[in-house]
Structures are given as structure tokens and as C-alpha cells.
C-alpha positions as CSV (number, residue, x, y, z in Angstrom):
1,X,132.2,53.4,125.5
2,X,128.6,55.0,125.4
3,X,128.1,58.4,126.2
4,X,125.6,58.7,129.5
5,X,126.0,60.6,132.5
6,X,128.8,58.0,134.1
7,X,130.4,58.8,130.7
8,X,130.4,62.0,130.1
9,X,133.4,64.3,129.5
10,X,131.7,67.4,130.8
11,X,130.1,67.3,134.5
12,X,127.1,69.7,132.6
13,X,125.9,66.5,130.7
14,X,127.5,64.1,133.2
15,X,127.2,64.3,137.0
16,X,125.0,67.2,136.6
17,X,123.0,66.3,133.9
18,X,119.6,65.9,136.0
19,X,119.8,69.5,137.4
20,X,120.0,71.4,133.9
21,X,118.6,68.4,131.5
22,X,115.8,71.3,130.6
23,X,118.3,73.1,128.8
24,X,119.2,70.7,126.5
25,X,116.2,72.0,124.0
26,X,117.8,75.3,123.6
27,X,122.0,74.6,123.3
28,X,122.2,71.4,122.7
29,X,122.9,70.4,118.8
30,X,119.5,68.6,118.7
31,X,118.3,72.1,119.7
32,X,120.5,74.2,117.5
33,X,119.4,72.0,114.7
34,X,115.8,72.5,115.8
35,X,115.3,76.1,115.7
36,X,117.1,76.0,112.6
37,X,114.2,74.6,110.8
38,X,112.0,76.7,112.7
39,X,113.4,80.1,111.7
40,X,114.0,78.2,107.9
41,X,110.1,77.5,108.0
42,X,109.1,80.9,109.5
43,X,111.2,82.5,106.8
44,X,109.9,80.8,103.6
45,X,105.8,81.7,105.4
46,X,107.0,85.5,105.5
47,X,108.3,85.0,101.9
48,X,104.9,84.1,101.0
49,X,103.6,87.2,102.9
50,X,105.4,89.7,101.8
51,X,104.2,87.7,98.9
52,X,107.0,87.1,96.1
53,X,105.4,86.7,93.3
54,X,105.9,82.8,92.5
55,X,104.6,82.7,95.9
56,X,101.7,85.1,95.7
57,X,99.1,81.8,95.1
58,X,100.7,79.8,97.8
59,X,97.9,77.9,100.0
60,X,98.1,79.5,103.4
61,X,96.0,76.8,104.5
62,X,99.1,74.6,104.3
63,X,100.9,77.0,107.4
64,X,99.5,74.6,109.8
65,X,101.6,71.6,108.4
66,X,104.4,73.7,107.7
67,X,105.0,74.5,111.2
68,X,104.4,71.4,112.0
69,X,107.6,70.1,110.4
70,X,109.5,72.2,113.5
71,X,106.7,71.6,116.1
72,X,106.6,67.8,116.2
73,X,110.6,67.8,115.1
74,X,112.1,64.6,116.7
75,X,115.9,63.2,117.7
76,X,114.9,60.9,114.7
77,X,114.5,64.0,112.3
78,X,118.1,65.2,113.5
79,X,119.8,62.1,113.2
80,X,118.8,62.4,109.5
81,X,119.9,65.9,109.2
82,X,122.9,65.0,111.1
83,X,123.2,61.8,108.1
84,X,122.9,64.0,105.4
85,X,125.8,66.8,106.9
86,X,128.2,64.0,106.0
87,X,127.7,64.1,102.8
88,X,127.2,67.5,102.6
89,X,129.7,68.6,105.2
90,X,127.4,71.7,106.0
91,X,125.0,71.7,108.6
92,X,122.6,74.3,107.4
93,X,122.4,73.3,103.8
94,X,121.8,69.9,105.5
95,X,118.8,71.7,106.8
96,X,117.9,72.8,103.8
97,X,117.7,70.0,102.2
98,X,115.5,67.6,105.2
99,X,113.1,70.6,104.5
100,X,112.8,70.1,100.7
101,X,112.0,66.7,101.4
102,X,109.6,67.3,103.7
103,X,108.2,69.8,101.0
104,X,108.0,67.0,98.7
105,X,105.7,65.1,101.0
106,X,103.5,67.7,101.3
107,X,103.1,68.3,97.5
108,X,104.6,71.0,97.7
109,X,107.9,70.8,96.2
110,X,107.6,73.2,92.8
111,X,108.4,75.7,96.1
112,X,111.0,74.2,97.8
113,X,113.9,76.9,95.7
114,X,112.5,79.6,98.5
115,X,113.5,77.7,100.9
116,X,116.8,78.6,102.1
117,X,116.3,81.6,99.6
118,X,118.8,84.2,99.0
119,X,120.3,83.3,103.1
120,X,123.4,82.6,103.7
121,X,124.1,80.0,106.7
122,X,124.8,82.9,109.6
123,X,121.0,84.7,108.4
124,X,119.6,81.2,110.3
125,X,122.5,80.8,112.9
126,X,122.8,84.7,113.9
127,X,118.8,84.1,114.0
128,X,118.5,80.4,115.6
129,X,120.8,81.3,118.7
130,X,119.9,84.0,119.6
131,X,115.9,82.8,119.8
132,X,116.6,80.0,121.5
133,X,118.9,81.9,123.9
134,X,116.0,83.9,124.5
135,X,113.6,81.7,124.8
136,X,116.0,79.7,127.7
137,X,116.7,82.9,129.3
138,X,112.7,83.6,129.7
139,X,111.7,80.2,130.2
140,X,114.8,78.6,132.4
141,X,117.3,80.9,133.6
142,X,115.8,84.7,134.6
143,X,113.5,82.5,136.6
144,X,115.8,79.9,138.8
145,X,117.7,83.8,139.3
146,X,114.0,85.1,140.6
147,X,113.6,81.5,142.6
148,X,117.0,82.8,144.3
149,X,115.7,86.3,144.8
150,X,112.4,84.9,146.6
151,X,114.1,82.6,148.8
152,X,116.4,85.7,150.0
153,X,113.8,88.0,150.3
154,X,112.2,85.6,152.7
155,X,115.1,84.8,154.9
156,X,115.5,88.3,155.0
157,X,111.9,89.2,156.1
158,X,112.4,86.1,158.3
159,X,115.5,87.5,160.0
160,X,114.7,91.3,159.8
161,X,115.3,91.7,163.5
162,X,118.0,89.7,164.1
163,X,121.2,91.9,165.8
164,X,124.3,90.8,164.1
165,X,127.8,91.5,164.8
166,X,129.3,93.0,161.1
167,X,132.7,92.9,160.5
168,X,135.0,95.2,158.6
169,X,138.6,94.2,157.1
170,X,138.0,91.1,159.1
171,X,137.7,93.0,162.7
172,X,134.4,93.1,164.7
173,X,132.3,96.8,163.3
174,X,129.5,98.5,164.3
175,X,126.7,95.7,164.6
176,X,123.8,95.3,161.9
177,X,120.9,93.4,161.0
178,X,121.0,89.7,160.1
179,X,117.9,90.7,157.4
180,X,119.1,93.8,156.0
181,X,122.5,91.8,155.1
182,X,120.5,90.0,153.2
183,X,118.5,92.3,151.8
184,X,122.1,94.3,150.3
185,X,122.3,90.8,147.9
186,X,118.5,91.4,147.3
187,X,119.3,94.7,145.9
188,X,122.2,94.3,144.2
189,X,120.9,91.5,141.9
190,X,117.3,93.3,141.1
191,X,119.7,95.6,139.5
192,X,121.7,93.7,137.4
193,X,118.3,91.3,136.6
194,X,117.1,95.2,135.2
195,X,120.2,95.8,133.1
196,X,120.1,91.7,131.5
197,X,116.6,92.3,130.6
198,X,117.3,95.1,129.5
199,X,119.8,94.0,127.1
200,X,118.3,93.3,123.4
201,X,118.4,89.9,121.4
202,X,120.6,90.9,118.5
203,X,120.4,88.9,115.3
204,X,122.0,89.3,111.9
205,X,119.7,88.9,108.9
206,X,121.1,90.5,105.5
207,X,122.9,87.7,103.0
208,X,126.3,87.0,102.2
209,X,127.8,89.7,103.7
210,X,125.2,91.8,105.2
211,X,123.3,93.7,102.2
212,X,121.0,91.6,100.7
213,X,123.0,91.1,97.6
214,X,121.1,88.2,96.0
215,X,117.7,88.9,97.4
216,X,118.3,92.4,95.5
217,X,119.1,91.6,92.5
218,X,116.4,88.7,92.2
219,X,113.9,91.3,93.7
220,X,115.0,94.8,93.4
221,X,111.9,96.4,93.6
222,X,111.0,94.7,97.0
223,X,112.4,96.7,100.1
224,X,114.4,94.0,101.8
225,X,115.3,96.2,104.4
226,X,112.0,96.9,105.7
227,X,111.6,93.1,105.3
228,X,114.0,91.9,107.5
229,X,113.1,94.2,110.3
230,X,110.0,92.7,110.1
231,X,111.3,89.4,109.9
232,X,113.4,89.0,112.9
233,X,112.1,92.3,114.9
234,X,108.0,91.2,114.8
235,X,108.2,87.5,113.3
236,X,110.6,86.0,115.6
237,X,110.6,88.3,118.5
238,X,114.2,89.1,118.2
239,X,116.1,92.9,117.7
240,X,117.8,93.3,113.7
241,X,121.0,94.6,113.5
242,X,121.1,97.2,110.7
243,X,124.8,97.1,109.4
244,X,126.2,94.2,109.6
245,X,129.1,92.0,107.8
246,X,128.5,88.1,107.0
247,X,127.7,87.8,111.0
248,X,126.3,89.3,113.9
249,X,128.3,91.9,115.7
250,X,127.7,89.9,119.3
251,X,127.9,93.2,121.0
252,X,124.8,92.8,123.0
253,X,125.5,89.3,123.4
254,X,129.1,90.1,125.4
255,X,126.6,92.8,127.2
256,X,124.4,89.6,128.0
257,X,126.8,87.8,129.4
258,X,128.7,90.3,131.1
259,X,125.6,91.0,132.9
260,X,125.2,87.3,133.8
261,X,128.9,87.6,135.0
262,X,128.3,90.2,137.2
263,X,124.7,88.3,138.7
264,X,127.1,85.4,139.2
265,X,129.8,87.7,141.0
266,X,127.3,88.9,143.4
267,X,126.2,85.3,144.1
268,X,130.3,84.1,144.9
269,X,130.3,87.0,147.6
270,X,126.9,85.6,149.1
271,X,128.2,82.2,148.9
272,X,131.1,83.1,150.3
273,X,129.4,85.4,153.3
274,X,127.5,82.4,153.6
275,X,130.4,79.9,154.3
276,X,131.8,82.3,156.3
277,X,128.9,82.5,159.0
278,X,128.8,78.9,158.7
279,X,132.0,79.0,160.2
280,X,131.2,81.3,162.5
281,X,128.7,79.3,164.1
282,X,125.9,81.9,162.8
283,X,124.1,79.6,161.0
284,X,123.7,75.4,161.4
285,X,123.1,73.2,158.3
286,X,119.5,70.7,158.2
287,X,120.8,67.8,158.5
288,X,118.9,64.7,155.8
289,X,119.2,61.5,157.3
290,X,121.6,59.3,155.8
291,X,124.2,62.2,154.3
292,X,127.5,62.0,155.2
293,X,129.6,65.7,155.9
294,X,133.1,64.0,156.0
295,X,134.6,60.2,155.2
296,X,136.6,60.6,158.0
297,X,135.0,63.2,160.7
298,X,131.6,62.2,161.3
299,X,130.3,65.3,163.6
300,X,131.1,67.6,160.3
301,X,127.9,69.1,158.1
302,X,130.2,70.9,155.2
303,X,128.6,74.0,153.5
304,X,128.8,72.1,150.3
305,X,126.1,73.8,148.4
306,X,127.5,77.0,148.6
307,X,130.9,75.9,147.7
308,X,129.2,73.7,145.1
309,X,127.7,77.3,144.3
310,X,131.0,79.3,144.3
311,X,132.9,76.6,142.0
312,X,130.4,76.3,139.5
313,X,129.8,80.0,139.2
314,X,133.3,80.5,139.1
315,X,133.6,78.0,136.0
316,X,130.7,80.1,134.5
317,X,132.1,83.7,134.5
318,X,135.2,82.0,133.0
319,X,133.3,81.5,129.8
320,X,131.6,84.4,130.0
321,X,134.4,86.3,130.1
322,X,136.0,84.5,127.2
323,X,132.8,84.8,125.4
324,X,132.4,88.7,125.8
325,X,135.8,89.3,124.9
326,X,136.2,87.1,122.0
327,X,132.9,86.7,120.2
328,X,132.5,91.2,118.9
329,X,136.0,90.3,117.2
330,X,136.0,88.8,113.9
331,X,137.9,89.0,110.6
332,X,137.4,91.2,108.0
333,X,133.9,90.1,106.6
334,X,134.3,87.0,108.7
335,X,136.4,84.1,110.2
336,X,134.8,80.9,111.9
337,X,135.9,81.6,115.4
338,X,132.5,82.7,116.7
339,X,131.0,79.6,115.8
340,X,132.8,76.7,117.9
341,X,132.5,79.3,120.9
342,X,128.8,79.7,120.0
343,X,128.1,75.9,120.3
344,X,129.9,76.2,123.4
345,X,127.4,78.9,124.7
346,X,125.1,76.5,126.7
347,X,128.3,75.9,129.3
348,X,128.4,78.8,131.3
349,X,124.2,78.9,131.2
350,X,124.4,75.0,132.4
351,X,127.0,76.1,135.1
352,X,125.0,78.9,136.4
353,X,121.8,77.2,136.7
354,X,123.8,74.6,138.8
355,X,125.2,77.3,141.0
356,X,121.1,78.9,141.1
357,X,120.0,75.7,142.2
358,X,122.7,74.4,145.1
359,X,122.2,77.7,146.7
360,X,118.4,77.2,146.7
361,X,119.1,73.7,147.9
362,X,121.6,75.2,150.3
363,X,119.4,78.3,151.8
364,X,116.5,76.0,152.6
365,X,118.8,73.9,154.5
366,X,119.8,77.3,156.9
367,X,118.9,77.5,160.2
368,X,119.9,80.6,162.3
369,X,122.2,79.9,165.8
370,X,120.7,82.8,167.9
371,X,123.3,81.7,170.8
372,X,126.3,81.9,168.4
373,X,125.5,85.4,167.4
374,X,124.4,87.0,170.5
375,X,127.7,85.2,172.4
376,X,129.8,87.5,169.8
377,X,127.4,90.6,170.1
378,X,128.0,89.8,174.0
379,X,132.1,89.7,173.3
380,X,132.1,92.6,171.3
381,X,131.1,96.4,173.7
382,X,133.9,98.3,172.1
383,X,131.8,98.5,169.0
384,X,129.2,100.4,171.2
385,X,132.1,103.2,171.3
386,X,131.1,105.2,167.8
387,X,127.7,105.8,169.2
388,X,129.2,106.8,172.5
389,X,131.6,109.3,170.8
390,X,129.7,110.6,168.4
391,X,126.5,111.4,170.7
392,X,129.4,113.3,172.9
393,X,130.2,115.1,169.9
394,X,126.8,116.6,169.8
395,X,126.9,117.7,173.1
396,X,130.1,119.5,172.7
397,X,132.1,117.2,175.0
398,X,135.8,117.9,174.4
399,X,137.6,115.2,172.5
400,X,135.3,112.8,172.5
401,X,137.0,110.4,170.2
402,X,140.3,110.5,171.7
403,X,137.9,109.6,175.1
404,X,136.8,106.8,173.5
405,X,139.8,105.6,171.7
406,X,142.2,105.3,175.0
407,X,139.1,103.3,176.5
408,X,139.2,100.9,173.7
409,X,142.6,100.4,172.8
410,X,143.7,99.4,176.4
411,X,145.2,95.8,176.5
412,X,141.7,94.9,178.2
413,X,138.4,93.5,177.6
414,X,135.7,96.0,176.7
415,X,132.8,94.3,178.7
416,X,129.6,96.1,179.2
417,X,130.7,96.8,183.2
418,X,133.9,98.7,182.0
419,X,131.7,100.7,179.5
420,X,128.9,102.1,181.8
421,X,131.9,102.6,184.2
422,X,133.4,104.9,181.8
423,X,129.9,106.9,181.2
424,X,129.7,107.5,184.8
425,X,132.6,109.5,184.9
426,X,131.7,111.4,181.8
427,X,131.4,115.6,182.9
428,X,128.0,115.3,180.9
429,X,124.1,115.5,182.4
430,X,122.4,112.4,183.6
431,X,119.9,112.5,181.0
432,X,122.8,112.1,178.4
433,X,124.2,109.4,180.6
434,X,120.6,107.2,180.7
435,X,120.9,107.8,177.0
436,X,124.5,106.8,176.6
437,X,123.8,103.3,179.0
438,X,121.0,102.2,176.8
439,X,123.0,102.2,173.6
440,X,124.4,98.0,173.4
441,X,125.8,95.3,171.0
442,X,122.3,94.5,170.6
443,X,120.6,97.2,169.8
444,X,123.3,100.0,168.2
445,X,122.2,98.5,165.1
446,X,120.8,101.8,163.0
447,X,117.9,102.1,160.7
């Protein structure tokens, strides 16, 4: 059977596989492969800057086609790599050795020892990863998050004035604004966006086991340390960590994804808010011609994107969590475990940029039902009773919430009749009275 998206295993590289097929540069292994030549190439030019001395005469004029090994790298290129790890059964020497040969058709292969030099295979992985999780991150995923954050901040401008019945533990509560609702999800994910950017790209870069052993004593007058800042801190963009064992501590990385867990728990509460109104009536659903809500009940429009949201998000902070908790533990000097969970890292990004995009899809499909909401403001005048009570309380009136609470807690309906009824026999002035009959459902709603 060949793998396509009918295929597939996974629903990321299956049904889903046209929402997220952008990714597949940066996680994929064709893209794991990829910027492992690239950080290979980038290291053996900053070998030649620094300059060792068999490289000190290197042409610099041949940076250009260097670089062009990783900038015009093809599938075609990895399946050879890919050819090679079975005899090798390693991927990165496999690397290694597609770049001699390509050094060797350049003319330049007296060189090709400093390739790979002194590096052992987590120096390019604890480098590769985290580059191109960066560059995903900049390109791909901080921006579908800022697509979400648009789109709310425009329903919410949209819908700024709209009086909405809240609700507390489930129970009808003192009424708020459609807009500022909104604008709680606005605020609560511009802080967590703050605290994932703010969160550095870590990356291991020191040999064997973290001190430069080889590169020392082949070079002990150079100061690797001050290299390898430079290296992965200017070169690539990326933040060094300064004691290390054979790998990467993937502390900031469980920080990364953490933060991405908690973006993604913010957007199951909207999603769920969302479904809820939905069944409230609140909002109505677009309907596209042609789409079915039900096989079997064809008046029904089903939230889907936001449960499509909510399950997918759900799928991604399950990773997460398993990523944050298992990848800062490792072994001694080092055990394998980080690396099959590393391949796996592109998952929970897929998943969430599934989840970004259905709820996109699903808020431009929103439309507000004005009747539905003011029919429950309408139901609801016993929520007008802490305003009542509490404007009492500044004017001294004796027991005001005991007033209000044996009002509200008859076995009848608050309506708005029974509620001016009760002001008009309240031993206050009639000024406090006008002021007490213009407080309602629709406009108690506070700053």
C-alpha cells in the first residue's frame, strides 16, 4: 500500500495533511535531514573564519556554492542520504559523507576532514532542531496564533456593545458585554504569546560530551568556547548552552512547549464558551451551500470547527506535556530517549496549527442572534438585584441585601413589573428611586 493522505497512519499527514503541508520543511525527516547539512555547511565556513590554520587559504569566493549545497537541497539529495544511512546505520555521519562528495565536486575535497570536525552527532541535531523549530515558530505558527488574535479582536470591537447575560457556576450572573468577553481571551493569549517569545532557542554545541575534548586537543591554543557562542548565538541565530553533557538540557524547550500548552488551554475554554453559546442560541452558524450538519437531522448546523478545535488541541497538549516532562531527563552523559520524541516534535505543532485554523474557519462563520440574547437578558431581572442592593447600601438603607434576597428567592418570576414594584415601596427619596428604575438586564452591564 502507498503512503498518501487516504493512507496515512497519522491524520497530521493524512486527512489533515493540506492544512499544515507547510510544515513539512521544518519536522519532517526530509527537513531534519536538511538543516542538517545546513548547520554542517555553516559550521565548516566558520571553521574557515575563525580560520584553522589548514584552512586559513580557503577560497571564500567558493561560500556561494557551499551554501548552495543546503539552498537548492532536493527530496532527491535525501533519498541518497537516506541510501547511504543503510549502510552506515547513522544518519548524521550519512550527512557527512553526501557533503564530502559534494566537496569532491567542487574540487575541493583535500578539505572535506573539517567537515563534520571534531562534532559529535547531537552538536548538529541539538543545533538542527532547534533552528528549524524556530524558524517554523516565526514563519508558521506565532503567526496563524496572531491570525486568531486579529480575528478576536475584531469580533470583539464588532460586538463591543452587545448586553449579554453572563453566567456563573452555570446560573444566570450579573450581565456583561458580548465584546469584552471576548476581549478576556484577547488578553489572556497576548500574555502567554509574551512569555513563548520570550522563551530562548537553546542548543548544545561542545563535542562528545559537552567540553570540546577533540577540538582541544587538535587546537589548544584556539578558544573554543568563545567559538561556539559565536557559532550558534550570532551564526545561526540560536542561544548556546554553556554546560552541557553529550545533549542539550531541553529545559527551555519543555518552557516552549509548556507555553504552547497553556496558549492551546486558553483556546479549549474559548472553543468551549463558544459551543456553549451555540447552544444557547447566542450565536447562528453561516451556512455554505451544499454542507451537510447531520446524516440523519437535516435542520442541524454542528459547531464542528470548534470541536474540531478542542479535539485537536486536546491531542496537542498531550504531547506537549509528555514532551516537557520527558525530554530535561536524560541518563548520565546520555541515553537515546530524547531523540525518537524529538522526531516526534512536529505532532503537537501540526495539531495546533489545525486547531488555529478551524477556529479561524469557525469564527468567520459566527453570526450574532440579537433576539436569542436579549430574550434571556429579558428572562433574567433578578440579576438587576446587586445593583439594587448595593446602591441601598450607599444610602444607608437598613438591610439592603436581606431586602433583596427575600424578593429574589420567592418561588416566582422576577419580571421587570415585580421589580419597579418593589422600588416603589422602598422608604428611600424619589431621586434614588428614578435611579434605582433605570438600572435593567440591558444596561447593568459595568465598565
Amino acid at each position: 500500500m502507498l503512503l498518501n493522505s487516504l493512507t496515512a497512519i497519522s491524520p497530521v499527514d493524512g486527512r489533515y495533511r493540506r492544512q499544515i503541508e507547510n510544515l513539512a520543511k521544518y519536522f519532517s525527516e526530509f527537513g531534519l535531514i536538511h538543516y542538517r547539512v545546513r548547520v554542517e555547511i555553516e559550521y565548516f565556513i566558520a571553521l574557515c573564519e575563525l580560520p584553522l590554520p589548514q584552512l586559513e587559504g580557503f577560497d571564500k569566493g567558493l561560500y556561494k556554492n557551499l551554501r548552495a549545497i543546503y539552498e537548492n537541497f532536493s527530496e532527491e539529495d535525501a533519498l541518497k542520504i537516506k541510501e547511504t544511512e543503510k549502510v552506515t546505520n547513522h544518519d548524521v555521519k550519512a550527512v557527512e559523507y553526501f557533503i564530502k562528495d559534494a566537496f569532491e565536486v567542487l574540487g575541493i575535497g583535500q578539505h572535506s576532514e573539517f567537515i563534520h570536525f571534531g562534532l559529535t552527532s547531537q552538536d548538529v541535531n541539538n543545533t538542527a532542531i532547534p533552528l528549524s523549530l524556530k524558524e517554523a515558530m516565526l514563519v508558521e505558527v506565532v503567526p496563524t496564533f496572531q491570525q486568531v488574535l486579529t480575528k478576536l479582536h475584531e469580533l470583539a470591537e464588532q460586538w463591543k456593545d452587545i448586553a449579554l447575560l453572563a453566567h456563573t457556576h452555570g446560573q444566570p450572573a450579573s450581565p456583561t458585554r458580548l465584546g469584552k468577553e471576548l476581549l478576556v481571551f484577547c488578553e489572556r493569549i497576548e500574555k502567554q504569546l509574551e512569555m513563548l517569545n520570550a522563551v530562548p532557542y537553546a542548543a548544545k554545541f561542545g563535542g562528545a560530551t559537552g567540553n570540546f575534548n577533540a577540538h582541544n586537543v587538535a587546537y589548544p591554543q584556539t578558544d573554543w568556547v568563545a567559538f561556539g557562542n559565536s557559532f550558534v548565538n550570532d551564526w545561526l541565530g540560536l542561544s548556546r548552552s554553556q554546560k552541557t553533557t553529550q545533549i542539550e538540557h531541553y529545559d527551555m524547550l519543555a518552557a516552549m512547549f509548556d507555553a504552547l500548552k497553556r496558549l492551546n488551554t486558553i483556546l479549549i475554554d474559548f472553543s468551549r464558551d463558544v459551543w456553549t453559546y451555540v447552544s444557547m442560541g447566542y450565536f447562528k452558524q453561516k451556512i455554505k451551500a451544499g454542507e451537510i450538519g447531520s446524516s440523519a437531522m437535516p435542520h442541524k448546523v454542528n459547531p464542528i470547527d470548534f470541536e474540531n478545535a478542542e479535539g485537536n488541541l486536546g491531542v496537542a497538549n498531550a504531547l506537549f506535556e509528555h514532551f516537557s516532562a520527558k525530554l530535561p531527563i536524560s541518563r548520565l552523559q546520555r541515553d537515546l530517549t530524547d531523540s525518537t520524541v524529538l522526531r516526534n516534535l512536529g505532532v503537537p505543532v501540526g495539531h495546533t496549527v489545525i486547531a488555529l485554523k478551524s477556529l479561524l474557519k469557525g469564527m468567520d462563520k459566527l453570526e450574532l442572534n440579537q433576539e436569542a440574547i436579549d430574550h434571556h437578558l429579558e428572562e433574567n431581572w433578578a440579576v438587576v438585584a446587586e445593583g439594587i442592593q448595593t446602591v441601598l447600601r450607599r444610602e444607608g438603607f437598613p438591610k439592603p441585601y436581606e431586602a433583596l434576597k427575600e424578593l429574589t428567592r420567592k418561588n416566582e418570576k422576577i419580571t421587570e413589573k415585580r421589580i419597579k414594584e418593589f422600588i416603589d415601596t422602598l422608604d428611600v427619596s424619589e431621586k434614588v428611586k428614578y435611579e434605582l428604575r433605570r438600572i435593567s438586564p440591558f444596561n447593568y452591564t459595568g465598565i
